[in-house]
C-alpha positions, 0 to 999 in steps of 0.5 A: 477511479485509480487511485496512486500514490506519490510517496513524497518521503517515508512510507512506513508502518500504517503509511506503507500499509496505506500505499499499499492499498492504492492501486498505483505507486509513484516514489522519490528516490531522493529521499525516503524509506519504505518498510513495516516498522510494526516487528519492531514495534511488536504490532502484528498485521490484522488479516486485512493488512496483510491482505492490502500488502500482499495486492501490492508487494510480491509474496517473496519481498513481502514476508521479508519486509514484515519480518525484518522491518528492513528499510527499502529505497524507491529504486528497490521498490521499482526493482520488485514491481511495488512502486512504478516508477522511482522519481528523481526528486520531488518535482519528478514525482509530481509530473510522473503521478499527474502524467500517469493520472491523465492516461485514465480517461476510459470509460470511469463507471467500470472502475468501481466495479473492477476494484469490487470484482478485483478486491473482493477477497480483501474486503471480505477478509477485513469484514470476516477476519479482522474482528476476530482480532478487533473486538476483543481489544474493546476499542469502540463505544457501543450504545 
């Protein structure tokens, strides 16, 4: 299935990154920033991160937000086409998510397929790329 985002608050860092790989966005403009904090926190994006934002965000808006770490409002991030729709406040948010979730009743066994054929690079970024990266940092307990 879709998956959409209601972005109730803050999408930052990880959580913007998380948004990002959600098919759909939906954010309150009320309260809350979206932006990558990882410049200021000196966190380079692993490939498959960059390849998550760049599904969702233009390319131009994109390299921008992860060089500055600059703070976006959801009015913004309608503007550049990465959330659908800003909504005023937190009762918006809910009704325009579920109202946008219910248009989904075509046939759902073709989805997956669709998000396989779509995202095809992604996954194969994230399975070839990223552990060049990963495993040197000695993270995971091997038997």
């Amino acid at each position: 299935m879709p998956v959409i985002a209601a972005i109730g608050g803050h999408a930052v860092a990880g959580g913007a990154i998380l948004a990002c790989a959600c098919d759909f966005r939906f954010m309150r403009s009320d309260k809350g920033f979206f932006f990558f904090s990882e410049v200021d926190m000196g966190i380079p994006f692993l490939p498959g991160m960059q390849a998550f934002c760049r599904k969702a965000i233009p390319e131009y808006k994109f390299g921008e937000m992860m060089y500055t770490g600059k703070r976006y409002l959801a009015t913004e991030m309608e503007a550049h086409h990465v959330i659908l729709k800003a909504c005023a406040d937190k009762e918006a948010l809910t009704a325009e998510s579920l109202a946008f979730a219910r248009t989904f009743n075509k046939q759902q066994r073709v989805f997956g397929e669709m998000k396989r054929r779509m995202h095809k690079e992604i996954i194969e970024i994230m399975d070839n790329q990223d552990k060049t990266y990963i495993e040197p940092l000695n993270i995971f307990f091997r038997d």
